[in-house]
Steps between C-alpha positions, in 0.01 A plus 500: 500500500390760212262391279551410187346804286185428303367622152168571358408226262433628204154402336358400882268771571378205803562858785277689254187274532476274812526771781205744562540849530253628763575891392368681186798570249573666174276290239353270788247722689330250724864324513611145411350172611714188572523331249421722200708655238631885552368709227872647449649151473626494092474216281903412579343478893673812564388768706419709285489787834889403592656798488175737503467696853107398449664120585349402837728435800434177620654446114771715530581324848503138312817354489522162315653207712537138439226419771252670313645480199610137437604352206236615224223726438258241599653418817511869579102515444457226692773614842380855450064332479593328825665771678159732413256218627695455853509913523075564459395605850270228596809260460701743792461436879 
């Protein structure tokens, strides 16, 4: 079965805030944490870093998919807030 393939949702900007970035980046020095805002992301929600070399690669490596997509920007935040949680260290065994 091939899945079915997925756009970026314009206006979501939900992979852009709710994971952390651990590693310093261009405009993020001390990097990202969960939760907050990347400096780059525009007032569309758009990276504004997308096709910039400076882009991290745990962005780069982001490919939007209905499971952590969904249906709407606000589901997205809320799939790609849960996802972050369960991955923090003290929640791996």
């Amino acid at each position: 079965m091939v899945d079915e393939v997925f756009e970026c949702r314009a206006g979501c900007g939900a992979c852009c805030i709710a994971p952390g970035i651990t590693r310093p980046f261009y405009g993020m020095p001390q990097g990202k944490p969960p939760g907050t805002p990347c400096v780059h992301l525009d007032a569309a929600r758009g990276c504004g870093l997308f096709l910039d070399t400076r882009r991290p690669a745990v962005c780069r490596n982001f490919k939007p998919h209905i499971d952590v997509c969904g249906d709407s920007a606000e589901q997205a935040l809320e799939l790609l807030n849960q996802l972050e949680r369960a991955s923090r260290p003290e929640n791996s065994s």
